[in-house]
C-alpha positions in Angstrom: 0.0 0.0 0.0 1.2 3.7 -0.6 2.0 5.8 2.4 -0.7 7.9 3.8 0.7 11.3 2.2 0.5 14.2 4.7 -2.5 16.1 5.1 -2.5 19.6 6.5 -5.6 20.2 9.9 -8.3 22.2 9.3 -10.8 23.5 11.7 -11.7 20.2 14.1 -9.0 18.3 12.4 -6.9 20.5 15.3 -6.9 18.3 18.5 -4.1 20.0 20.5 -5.1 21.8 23.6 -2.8 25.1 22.6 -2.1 26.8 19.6 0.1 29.9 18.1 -2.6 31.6 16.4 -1.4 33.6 13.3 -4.0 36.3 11.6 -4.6 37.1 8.1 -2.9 39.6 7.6 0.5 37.6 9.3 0.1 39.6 12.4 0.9 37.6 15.8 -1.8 37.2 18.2 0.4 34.8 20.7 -0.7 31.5 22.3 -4.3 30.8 22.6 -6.6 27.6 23.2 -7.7 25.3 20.6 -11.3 26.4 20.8 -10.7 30.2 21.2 -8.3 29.9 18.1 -11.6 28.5 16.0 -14.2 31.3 17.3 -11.6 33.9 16.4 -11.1 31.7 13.1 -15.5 31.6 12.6 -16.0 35.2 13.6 -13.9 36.4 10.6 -15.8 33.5 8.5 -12.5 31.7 8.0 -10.6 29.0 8.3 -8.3 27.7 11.1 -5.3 26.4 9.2 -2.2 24.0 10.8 0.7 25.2 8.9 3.6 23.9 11.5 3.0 21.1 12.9 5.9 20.4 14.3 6.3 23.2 16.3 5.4 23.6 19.9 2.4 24.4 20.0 2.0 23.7 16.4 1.2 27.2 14.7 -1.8 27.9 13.2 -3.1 30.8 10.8 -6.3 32.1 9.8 -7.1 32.2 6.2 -9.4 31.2 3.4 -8.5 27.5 2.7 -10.1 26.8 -0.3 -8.1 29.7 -1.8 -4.7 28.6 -0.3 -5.2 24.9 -1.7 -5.6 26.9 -4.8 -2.5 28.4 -4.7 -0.6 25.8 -3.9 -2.1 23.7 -6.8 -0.8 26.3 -9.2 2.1 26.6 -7.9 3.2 22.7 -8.0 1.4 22.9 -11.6 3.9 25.5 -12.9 6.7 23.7 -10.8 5.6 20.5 -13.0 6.0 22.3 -16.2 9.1 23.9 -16.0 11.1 20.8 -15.0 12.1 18.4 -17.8 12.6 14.7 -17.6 15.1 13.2 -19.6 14.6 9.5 -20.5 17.4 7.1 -21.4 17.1 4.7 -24.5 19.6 2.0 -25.5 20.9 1.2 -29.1 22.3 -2.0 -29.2 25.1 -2.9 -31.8 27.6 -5.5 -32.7 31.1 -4.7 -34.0 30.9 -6.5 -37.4 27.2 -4.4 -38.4 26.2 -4.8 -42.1 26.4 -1.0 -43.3 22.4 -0.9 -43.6 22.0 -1.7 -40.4 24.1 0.7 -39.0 22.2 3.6 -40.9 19.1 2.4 -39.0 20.3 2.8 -35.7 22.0 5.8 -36.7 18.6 7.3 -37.4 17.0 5.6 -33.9 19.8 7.8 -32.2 19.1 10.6 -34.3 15.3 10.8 -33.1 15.7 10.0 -29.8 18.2 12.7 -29.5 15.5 15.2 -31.2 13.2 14.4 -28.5 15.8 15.4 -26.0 16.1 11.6 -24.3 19.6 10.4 -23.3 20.7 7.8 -25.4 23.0 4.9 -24.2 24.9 2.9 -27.1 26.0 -0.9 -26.6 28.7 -2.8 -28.4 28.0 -6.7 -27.9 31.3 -8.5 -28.4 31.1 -12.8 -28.7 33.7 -15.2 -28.8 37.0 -14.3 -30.4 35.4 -10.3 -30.9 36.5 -9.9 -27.4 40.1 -9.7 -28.6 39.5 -6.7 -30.6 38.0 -4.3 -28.5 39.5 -1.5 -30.5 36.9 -2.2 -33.1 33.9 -1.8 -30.7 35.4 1.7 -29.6 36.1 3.0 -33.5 32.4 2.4 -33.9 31.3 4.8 -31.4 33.6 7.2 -31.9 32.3 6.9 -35.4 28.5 7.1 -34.5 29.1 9.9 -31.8 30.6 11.9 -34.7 27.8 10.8 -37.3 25.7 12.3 -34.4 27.8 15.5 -33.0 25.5 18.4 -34.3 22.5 16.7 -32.1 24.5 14.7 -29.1 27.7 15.1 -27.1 29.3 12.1 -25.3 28.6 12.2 -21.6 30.4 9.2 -20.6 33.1 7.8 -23.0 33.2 4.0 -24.4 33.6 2.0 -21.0 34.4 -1.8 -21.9 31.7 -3.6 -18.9 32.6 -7.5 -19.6 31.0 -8.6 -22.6 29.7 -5.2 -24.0 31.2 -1.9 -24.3 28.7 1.1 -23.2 28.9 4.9 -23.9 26.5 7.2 -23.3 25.0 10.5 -25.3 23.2 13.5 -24.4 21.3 15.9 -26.2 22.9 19.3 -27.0 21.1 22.2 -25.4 20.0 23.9 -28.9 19.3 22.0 -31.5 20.0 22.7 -35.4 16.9 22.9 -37.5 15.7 19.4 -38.9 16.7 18.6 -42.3 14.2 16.4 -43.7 15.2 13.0 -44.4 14.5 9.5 -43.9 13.0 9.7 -40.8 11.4 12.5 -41.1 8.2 13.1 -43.2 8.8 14.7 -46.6 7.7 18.1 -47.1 4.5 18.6 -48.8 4.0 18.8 -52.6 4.0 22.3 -54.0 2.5 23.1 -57.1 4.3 22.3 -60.4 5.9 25.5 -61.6 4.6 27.1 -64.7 6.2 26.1 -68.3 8.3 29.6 -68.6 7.5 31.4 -72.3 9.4 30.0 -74.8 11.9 32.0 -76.5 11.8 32.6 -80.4 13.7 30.9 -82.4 15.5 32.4 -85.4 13.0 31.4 -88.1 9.8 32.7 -85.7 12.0 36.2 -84.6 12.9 36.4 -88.6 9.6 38.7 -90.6 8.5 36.6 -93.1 9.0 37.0 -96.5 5.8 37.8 -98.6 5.4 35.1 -101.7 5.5 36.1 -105.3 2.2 36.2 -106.1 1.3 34.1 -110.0 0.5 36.3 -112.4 -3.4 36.3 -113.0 -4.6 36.1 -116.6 -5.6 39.0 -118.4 -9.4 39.5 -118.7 -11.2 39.1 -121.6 -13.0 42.2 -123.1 -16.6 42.6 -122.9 -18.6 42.7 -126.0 -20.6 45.9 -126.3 -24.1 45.5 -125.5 -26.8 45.5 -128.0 -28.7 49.1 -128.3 -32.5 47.6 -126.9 -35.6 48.6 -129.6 -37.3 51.4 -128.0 -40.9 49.7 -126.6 -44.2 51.3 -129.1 -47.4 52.2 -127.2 -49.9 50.1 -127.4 -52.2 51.9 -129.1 -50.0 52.2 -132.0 -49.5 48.8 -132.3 -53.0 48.5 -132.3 -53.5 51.2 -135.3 -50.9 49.6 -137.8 -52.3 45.9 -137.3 -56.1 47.4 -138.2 -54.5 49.3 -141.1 -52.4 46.0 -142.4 -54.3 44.3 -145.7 -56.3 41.4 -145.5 -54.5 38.3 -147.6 -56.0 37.2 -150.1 -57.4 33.9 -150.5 -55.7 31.4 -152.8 -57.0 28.9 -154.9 -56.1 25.4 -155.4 
């Protein structure tokens, strides 16, 4: 079971016979009874507040208590957020890593060094490995290099039996990311317009007008006929009355 965390006595919660009585306003009042303490307390509608307990007599003050558990919850809440808690990972790695592989823990230290965690970096050595130790140590020298513009070596390569263990914390500013592998890529932009084509030397060059073909000559017009002038009609009625009758002929 957790221990019982301390709570502060308010009000009956007091069971000593003798207090220090404290006012509001921090003012000392001196040594009074338990009960006289409380009317004073209730007569200023207040509370009766233990704040040393440990003294004798404990000490108590007058104040509003909801409001000072208030306080002291903002208080711890702003205490919470300013302090930072710095979590350590572990990379582990053998001396003979295939070159992939070592580019994927590379970017494992990478991120957990962004999110401002410790990391701690372990060479496994087996069998006859363990009479080249050198090799373990180039390899982190190597990675803490790879890895100097996010991490600095806090503890240097430490052979511990078997493994070989060095530690890395995060800088205190770090660089801007750069994207990359593990990082999302950035977001498409728009394809940029086709830019104007320039002209070339035949388009910039004015064109040459064509020779036009020599049209036929045209042929002349024949002169139009003079038109018969148009008789009244009663003329043509007088000459056709005046015309002889034919004669008849005989067979």
């Amino acid at each position: 079971m957790r221990p019982a965390e301390p709570r502060t006595r308010v009000n009956e919660t007091i069971r000593v016979p003798q207090v220090r009585l404290i006012d509001d306003d921090g003012s000392q009042i001196g040594v009074k009874a338990r009960d006289e303490a409380l009317e004073y307390a209730w007569a200023k509608n207040l509370d009766l507040v233990e704040v040393a307990p440990d003294a004798n007599p404990p000490v108590c003050r007058v104040m509003d208590y909801g409001k000072y558990r208030y306080d002291q919850e903002q208080k711890q809440k702003l205490a919470r957020k300013h302090q930072s808690t710095i979590t350590i990972k572990e990379i582990k790695l053998r001396p003979k890593i295939d070159p992939h592989d070592y580019a994927t823990k590379k970017g494992h230290v990478v991120r957990f060094l962004r999110q401002r965690d410790k990391v701690k970096v372990t060479i496994m050595f087996r069998g006859r490995e363990m009479s080249h130790p050198e090799r373990g140590r180039a390899l982190l020298e190597r990675l803490a290099e790879d890895v100097s513009e996010l991490g600095v070596i806090e503890s240097s390569p430490i052979q511990d039996g078997r493994n070989m263990v060095m530690l890395l914390a995060p800088v205190r500013e770090l660089p801007p990311a750069k994207p990359g592998a593990n990082e999302a890529p950035p977001a498409e932009s728009a394809p940029p317009e086709p830019a104007a084509e320039a002209p070339t030397a035949e388009a910039a060059a004015p064109e040459t007008p064509k020779p036009e073909a020599a049209k036929p000559a045209a042929k002349p017009k024949a002169p139009a006929k003079p038109k018969a002038a148009k008789k009244p009609k009663a003329a043509v009625a007088e000459a056709a009355a005046a015309a002889p009758e034919p004669e008849p002929t005989s067979t």
